[in-house]
OpenMM code with the backbone's topology and positions (N, CA, C; nanometers):
from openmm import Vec3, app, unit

residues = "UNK UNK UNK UNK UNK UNK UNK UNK UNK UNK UNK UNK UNK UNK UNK UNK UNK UNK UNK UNK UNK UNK UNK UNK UNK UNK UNK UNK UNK UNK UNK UNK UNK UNK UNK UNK UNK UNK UNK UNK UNK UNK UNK UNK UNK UNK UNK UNK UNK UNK UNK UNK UNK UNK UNK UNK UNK UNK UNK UNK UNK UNK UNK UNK UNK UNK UNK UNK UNK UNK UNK UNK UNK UNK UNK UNK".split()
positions = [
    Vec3(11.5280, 9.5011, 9.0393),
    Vec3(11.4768, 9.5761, 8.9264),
    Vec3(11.3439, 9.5182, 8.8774),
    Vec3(11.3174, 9.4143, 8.8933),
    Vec3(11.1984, 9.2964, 8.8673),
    Vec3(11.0612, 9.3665, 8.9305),
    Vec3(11.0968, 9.3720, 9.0645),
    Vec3(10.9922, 9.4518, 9.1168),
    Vec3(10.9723, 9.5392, 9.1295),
    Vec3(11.0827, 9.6280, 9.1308),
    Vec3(11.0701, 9.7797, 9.1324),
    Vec3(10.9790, 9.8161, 8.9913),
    Vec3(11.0438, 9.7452, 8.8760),
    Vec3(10.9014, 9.7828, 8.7395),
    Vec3(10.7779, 9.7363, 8.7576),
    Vec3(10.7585, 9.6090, 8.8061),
    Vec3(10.6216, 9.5431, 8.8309),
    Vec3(10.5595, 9.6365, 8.9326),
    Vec3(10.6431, 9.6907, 9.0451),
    Vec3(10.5796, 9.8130, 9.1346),
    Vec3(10.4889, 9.9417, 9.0405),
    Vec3(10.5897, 9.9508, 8.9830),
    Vec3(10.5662, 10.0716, 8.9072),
    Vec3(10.4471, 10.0799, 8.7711),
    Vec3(10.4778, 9.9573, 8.7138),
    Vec3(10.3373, 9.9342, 8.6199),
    Vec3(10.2091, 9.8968, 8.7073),
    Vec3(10.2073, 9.8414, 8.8347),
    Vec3(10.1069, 9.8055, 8.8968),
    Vec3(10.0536, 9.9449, 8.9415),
    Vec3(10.1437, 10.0695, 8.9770),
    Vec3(10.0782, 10.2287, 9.0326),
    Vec3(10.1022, 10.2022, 9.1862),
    Vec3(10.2139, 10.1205, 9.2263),
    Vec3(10.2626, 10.0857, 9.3509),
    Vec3(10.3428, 10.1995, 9.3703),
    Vec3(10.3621, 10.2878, 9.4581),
    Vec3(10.4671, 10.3862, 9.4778),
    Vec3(10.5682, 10.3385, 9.5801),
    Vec3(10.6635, 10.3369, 9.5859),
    Vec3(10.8003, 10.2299, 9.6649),
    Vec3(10.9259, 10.2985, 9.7280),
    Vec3(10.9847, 10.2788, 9.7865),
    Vec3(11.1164, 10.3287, 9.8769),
    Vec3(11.2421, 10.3118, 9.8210),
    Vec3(11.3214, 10.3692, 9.7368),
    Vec3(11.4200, 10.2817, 9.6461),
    Vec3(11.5224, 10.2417, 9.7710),
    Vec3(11.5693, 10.1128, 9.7479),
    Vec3(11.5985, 10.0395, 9.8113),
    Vec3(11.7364, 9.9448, 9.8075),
    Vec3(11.8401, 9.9282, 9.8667),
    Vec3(11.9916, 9.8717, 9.8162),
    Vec3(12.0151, 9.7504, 9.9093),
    Vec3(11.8851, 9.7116, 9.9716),
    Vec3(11.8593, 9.5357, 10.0444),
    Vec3(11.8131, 9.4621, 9.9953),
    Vec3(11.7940, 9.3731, 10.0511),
    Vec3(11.6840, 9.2793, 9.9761),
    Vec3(11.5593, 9.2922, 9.9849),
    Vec3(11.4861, 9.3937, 9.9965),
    Vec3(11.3305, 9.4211, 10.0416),
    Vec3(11.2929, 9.5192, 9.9543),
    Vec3(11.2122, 9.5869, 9.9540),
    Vec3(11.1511, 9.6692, 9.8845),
    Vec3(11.0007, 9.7074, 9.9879),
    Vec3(10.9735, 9.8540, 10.0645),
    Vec3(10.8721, 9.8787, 10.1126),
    Vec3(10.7774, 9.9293, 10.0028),
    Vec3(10.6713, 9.9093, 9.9556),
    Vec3(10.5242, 10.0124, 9.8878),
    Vec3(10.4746, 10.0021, 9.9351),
    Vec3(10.3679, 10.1042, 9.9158),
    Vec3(10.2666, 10.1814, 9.9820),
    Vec3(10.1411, 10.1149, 9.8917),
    Vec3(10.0849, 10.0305, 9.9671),
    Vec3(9.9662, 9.9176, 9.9584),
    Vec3(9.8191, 9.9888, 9.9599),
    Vec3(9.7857, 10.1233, 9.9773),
    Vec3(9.6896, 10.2083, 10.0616),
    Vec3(9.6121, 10.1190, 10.1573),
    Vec3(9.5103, 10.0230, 10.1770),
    Vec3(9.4621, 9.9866, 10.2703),
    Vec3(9.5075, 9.8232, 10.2768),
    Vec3(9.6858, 9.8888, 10.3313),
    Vec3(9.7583, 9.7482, 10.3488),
    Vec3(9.7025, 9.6073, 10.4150),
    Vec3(9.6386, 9.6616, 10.5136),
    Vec3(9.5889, 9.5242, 10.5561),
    Vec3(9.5440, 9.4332, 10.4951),
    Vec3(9.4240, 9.4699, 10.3959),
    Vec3(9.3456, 9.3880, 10.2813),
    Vec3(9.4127, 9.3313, 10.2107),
    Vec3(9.5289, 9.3805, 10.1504),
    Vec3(9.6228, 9.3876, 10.0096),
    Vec3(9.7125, 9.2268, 10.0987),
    Vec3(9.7673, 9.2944, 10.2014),
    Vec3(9.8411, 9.1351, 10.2951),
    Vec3(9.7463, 9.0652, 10.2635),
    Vec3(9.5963, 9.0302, 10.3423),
    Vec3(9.5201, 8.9394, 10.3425),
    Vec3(9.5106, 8.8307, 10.2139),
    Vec3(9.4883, 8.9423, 10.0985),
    Vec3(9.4442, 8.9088, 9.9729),
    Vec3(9.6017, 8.8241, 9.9513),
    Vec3(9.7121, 8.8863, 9.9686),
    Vec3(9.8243, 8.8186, 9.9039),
    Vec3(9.8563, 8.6700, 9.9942),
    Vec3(9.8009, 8.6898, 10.1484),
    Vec3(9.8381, 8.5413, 10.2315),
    Vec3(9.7402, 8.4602, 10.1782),
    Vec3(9.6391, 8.4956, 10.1591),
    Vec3(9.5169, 8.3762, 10.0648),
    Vec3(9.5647, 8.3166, 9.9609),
    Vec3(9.6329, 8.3712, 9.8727),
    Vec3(9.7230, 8.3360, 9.7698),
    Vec3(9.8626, 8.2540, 9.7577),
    Vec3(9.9066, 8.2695, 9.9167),
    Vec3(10.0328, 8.1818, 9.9594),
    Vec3(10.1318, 8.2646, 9.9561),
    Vec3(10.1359, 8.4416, 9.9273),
    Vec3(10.2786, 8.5186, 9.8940),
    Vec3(10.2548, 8.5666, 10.0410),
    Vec3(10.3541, 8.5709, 10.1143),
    Vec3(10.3887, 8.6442, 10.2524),
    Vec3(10.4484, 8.7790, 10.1980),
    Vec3(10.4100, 8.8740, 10.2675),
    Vec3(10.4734, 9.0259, 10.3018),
    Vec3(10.4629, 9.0402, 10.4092),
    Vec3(10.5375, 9.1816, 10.4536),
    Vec3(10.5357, 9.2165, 10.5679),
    Vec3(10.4855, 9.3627, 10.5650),
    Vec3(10.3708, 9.4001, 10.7028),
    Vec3(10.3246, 9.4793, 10.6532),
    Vec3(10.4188, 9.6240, 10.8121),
    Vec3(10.3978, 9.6860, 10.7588),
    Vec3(10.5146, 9.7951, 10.8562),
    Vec3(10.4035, 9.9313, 10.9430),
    Vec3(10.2757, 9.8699, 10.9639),
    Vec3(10.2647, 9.9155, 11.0638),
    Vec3(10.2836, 9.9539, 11.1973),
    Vec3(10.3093, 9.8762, 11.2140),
    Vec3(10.3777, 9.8651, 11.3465),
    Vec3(10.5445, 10.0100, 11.3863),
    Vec3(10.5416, 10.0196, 11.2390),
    Vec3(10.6760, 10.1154, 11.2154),
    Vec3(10.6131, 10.2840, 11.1469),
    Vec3(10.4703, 10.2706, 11.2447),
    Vec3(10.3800, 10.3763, 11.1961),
    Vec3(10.3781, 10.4472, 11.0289),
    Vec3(10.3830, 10.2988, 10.9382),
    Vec3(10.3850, 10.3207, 10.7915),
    Vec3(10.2337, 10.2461, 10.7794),
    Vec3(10.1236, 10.2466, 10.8094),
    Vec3(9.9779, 10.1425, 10.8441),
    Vec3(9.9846, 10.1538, 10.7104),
    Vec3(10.0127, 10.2336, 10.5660),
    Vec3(9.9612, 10.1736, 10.4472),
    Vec3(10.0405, 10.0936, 10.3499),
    Vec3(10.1889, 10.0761, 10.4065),
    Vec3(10.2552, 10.0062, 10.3419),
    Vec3(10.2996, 9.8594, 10.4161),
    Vec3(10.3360, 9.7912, 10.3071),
    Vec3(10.4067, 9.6912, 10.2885),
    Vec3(10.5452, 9.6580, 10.2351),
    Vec3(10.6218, 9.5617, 10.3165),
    Vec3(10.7427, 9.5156, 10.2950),
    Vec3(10.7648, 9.3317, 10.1988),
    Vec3(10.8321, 9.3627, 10.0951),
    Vec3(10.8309, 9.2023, 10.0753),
    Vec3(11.0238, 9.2405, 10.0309),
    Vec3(11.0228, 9.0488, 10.0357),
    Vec3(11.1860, 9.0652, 10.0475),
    Vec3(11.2132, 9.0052, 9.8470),
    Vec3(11.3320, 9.0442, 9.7937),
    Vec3(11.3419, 9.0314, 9.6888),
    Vec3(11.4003, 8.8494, 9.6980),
    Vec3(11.3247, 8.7765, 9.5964),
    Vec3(11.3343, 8.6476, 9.5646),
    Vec3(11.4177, 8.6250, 9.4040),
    Vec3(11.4098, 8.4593, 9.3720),
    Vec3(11.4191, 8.4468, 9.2392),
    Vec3(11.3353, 8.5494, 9.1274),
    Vec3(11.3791, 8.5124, 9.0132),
    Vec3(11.3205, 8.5416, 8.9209),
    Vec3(11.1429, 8.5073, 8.9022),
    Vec3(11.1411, 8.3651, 8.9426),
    Vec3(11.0167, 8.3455, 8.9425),
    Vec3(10.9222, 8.3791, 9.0464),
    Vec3(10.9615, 8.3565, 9.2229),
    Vec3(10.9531, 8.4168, 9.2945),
    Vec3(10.9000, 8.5257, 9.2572),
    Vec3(10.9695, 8.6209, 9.2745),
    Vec3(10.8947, 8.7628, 9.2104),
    Vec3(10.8050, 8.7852, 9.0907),
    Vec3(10.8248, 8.7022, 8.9768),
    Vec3(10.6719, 8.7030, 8.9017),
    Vec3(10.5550, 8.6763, 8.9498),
    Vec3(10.5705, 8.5403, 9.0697),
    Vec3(10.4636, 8.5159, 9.1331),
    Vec3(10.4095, 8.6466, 9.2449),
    Vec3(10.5079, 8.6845, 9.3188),
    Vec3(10.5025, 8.8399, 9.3907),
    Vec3(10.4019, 8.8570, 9.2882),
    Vec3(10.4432, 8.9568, 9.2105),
    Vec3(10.3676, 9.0961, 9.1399),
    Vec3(10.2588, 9.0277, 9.0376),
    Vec3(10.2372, 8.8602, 8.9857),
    Vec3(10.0998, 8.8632, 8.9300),
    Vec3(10.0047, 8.8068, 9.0897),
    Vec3(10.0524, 8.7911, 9.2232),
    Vec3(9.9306, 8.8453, 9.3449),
    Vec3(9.8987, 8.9333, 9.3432),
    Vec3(9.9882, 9.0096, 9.3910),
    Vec3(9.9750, 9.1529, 9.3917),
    Vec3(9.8650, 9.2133, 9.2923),
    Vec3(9.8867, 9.2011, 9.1748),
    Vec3(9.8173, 9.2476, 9.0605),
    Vec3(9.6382, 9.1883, 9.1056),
    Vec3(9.6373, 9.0828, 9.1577),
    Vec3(9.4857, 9.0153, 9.2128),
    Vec3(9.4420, 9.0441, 9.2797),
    Vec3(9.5339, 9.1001, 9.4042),
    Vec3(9.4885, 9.1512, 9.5186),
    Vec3(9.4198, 9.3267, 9.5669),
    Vec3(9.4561, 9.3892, 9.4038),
    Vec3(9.4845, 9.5328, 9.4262),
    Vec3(9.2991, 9.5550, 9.4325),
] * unit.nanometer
topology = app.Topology()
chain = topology.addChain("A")
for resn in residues:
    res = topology.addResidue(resn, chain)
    for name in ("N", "CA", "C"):
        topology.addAtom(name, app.Element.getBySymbol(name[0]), res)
């Protein structure tokens, strides 16, 4: 739920999801990865699964995921 709102206040549009992951749609995912591995947050990006503008990250702690979504928020 952590990220699914931080998705959603960020204007991230997302896959609702009942794993531990969560896919959004990054638009020019590649950059958005780049920007977030410079930062030290790993995602996964799902091209390869002919989705080229989204991204996959897996759901963490509490803090974990704050750190997620204030990259994210740097990287956009």
């Amino acid at each position: 739920e952590q990220i699914v709102c931080g998705l959603k206040r960020l204007g991230y549009a997302h896959i609702p999801s009942h794993g531990n992951f969560i896919a959004f749609k990054a638009g020019d995912a590649a950059s958005v990865n780049d920007k977030l591995l410079r930062q030290g947050v790993i995602v996964r990006p799902l091209a390869g699964y002919q989705m080229k503008e989204w991204l996959r990250v897996t759901i963490g702690s509490e803090t974990e995921n704050a750190r997620f979504l204030d990259a994210l928020s740097k990287a956009a």
